[in-house]
N, C-alpha and C positions, 0 to 999 in steps of 0.2 A: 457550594455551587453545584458540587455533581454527586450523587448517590452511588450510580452502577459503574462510573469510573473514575480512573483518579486523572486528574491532569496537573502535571509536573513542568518545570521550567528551569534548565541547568545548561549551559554552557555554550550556549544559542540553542540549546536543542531542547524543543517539544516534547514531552510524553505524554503521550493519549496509551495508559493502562486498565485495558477490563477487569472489571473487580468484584465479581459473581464468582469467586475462586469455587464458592463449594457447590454450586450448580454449573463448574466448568465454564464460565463466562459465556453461556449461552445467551442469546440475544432478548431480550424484552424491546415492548414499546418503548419504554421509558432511556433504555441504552441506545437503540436507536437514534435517537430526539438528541442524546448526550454525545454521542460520537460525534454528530453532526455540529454540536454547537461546539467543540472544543476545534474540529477540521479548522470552523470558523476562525475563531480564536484562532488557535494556529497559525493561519495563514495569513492573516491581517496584522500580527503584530511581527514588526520591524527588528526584533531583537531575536527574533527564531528564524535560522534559516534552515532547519533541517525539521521532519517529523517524522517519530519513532510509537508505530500503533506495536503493543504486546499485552501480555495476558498475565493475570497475577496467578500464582499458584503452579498449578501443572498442566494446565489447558492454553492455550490460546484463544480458542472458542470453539465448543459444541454446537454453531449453531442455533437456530431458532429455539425458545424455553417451549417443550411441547405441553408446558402446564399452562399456556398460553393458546393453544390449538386448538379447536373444538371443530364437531364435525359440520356445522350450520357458517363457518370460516370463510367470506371471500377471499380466497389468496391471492387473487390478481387486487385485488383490493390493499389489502397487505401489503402488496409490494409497491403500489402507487405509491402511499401514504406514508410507509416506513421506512421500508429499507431503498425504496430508488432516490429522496432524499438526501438519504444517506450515502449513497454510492456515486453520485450527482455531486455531495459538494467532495467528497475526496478527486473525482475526478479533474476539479475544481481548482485543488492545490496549484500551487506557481511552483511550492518547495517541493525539495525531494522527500520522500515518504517511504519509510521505511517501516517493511514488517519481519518484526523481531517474533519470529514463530518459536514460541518456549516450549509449546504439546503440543497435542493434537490441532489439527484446524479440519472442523468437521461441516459440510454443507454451506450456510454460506459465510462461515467463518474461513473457509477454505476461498469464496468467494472475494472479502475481504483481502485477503492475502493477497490475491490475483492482480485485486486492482493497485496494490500497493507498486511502487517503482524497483524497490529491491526487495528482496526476501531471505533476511539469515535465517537459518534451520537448524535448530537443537540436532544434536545427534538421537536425542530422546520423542523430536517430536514427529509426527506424521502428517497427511493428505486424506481425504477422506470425501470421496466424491458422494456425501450419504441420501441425497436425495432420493434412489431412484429404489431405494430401500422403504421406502414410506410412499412412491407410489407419483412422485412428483417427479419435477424437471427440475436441471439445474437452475438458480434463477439471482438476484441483487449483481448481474451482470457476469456470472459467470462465465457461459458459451462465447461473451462476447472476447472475453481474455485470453480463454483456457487455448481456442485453435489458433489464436496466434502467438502463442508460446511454444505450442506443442505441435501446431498439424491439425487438416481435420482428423483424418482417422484415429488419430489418437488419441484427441480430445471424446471422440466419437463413444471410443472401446473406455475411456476414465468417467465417463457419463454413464454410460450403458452396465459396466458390472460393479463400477462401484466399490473396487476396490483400495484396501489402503495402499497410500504413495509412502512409501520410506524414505530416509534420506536420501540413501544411494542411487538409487531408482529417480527420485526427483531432481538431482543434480544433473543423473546423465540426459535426464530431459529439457534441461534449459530451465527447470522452476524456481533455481533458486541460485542466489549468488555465492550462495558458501553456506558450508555447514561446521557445526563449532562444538566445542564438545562442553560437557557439563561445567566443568573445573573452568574454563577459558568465558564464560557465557556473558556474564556481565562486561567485561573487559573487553571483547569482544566486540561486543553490539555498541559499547560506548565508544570504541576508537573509529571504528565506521563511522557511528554519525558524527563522531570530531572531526572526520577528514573530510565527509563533504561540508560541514559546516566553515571549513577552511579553504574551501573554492569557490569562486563564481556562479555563486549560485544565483543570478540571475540569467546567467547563460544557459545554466541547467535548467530551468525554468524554458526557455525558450527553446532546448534540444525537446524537452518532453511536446510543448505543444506542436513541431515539426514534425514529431513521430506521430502522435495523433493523427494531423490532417491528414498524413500521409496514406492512414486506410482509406480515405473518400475525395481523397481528392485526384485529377486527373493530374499526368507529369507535367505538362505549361503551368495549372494553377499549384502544383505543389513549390516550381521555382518560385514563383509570385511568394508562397509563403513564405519561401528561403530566404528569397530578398526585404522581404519584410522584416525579419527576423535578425537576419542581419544585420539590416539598419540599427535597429534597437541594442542590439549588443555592440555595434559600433560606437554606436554616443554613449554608453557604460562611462563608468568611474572604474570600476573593474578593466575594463580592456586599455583604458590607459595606464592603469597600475600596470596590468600583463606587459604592456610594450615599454613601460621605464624599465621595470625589474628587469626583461630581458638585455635592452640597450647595457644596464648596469651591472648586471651580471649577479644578479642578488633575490633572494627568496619573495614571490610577488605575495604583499600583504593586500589580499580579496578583502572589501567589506559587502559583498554582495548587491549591490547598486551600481 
């Protein structure tokens, strides 16, 4: 079904793995088109409540393949057609989405990572704001993520020079949820996604689209989503399991519904 990635299915949890290891899982059309249809996948089937995007090899992703670039290139073009697609439907997800940064994430593999809900970080791998090295802007929704994570000015001065983000440096900026060391990597990234897959994850669902509106919407219409929102995790199977387990005094078994 997929060429440039692999997609895997273990233990409710999703894995969408870039698999251009020896060109650094840098982006083609064709990965693009694949990301997107596995997001799909993903998130329509009932038996995955978590989604784990990472990279095979030592990269996470380099980024755009610039053997794919030429100089006759509409990039606004490009990014209608491929990567906002792509960005569109992850942003899309109900479930939580996790990016398991193995190396580098470079331009808008760095972008990727952004959009994702949490971000483990190799102790080995980096940040790499490379656009502006080639003459471009950040773009696949970056600016849109990077200042509300970071700040304008800071997102401002990681656009502008372009330098690499290390672990430590990324952590103390709010970019990521933890950093993990070589030996611990796999173990690591799988006990994350076992734990939300062991939560309400329909409630999480409905936390992330709360945090959304929240950038565009005024304080009356953002309650209005609250209460909407609410409602919905009100009539859950979930929030009735939460309220026996607790009556009961016993470990609440979440099926996500």
């Amino acid at each position: 079904m997929f060429e440039t990635i692999k997609y895997e299915q273990e233990n409710r949890v999703g894995w969408i793995i870039l698999n251009r290891p020896d060109k650094l899982n840098a982006f083609t059309e064709q990965m693009n088109r694949e990301i997107s249809k596995a997001l799909k996948k993903a998130n329509a089937d009932a038996e995955i409540r978590v989604i784990v995007i990472t990279g095979e090899g030592r990269a996470f992703s380099s980024g755009q393949d610039l053997a794919e670039v030429d100089e006759n290139m509409d990039h606004g073009e490009v990014l209608r057609s491929r990567y906002g697609p792509m960005m569109k439907q992850l942003a899309r997800c109900e479930k939580p989405v996790i990016a398991a940064v193995n190396g580098v994430a470079a331009g808008a593999g760095f972008s990727l990572a952004l959009a994702c809900d949490f971000r483990i970080l190799s102790e080995k791998a980096s940040f790499v704001q490379a656009f502006i090295h080639v003459g471009l802007i950040p773009d696949s929704g970056n600016l849109y993520y990077l200042p509300k994570l970071v700040g304008n000015a800071k997102a401002l001065e990681l656009a502008v020079f372009g330098e690499k983000i290390k672990p430590e440096e990324a952590k103390e900026l709010g970019l990521v949820t933890k950093i993990v060391t070589v030996e611990n990597w796999q173990d690591e990234v799988q006990g994350f996604a076992s734990r939300l897959a062991s939560m309400p994850t329909q409630a999480i669902g409905l936390i992330k689209r709360s945090i959304h509106a929240s950038w565009n919407l005024s304080y009356d219409e953002y309650l209005e989503q609250e209460a909407y929102g609410q409602r919905i995790a009100g009539l859950s199977d979930d929030h009735k399991e939460g309220m026996a387990s607790f009556i009961e005094k016993r470990k609440p078994d979440f099926k996500g519904r």
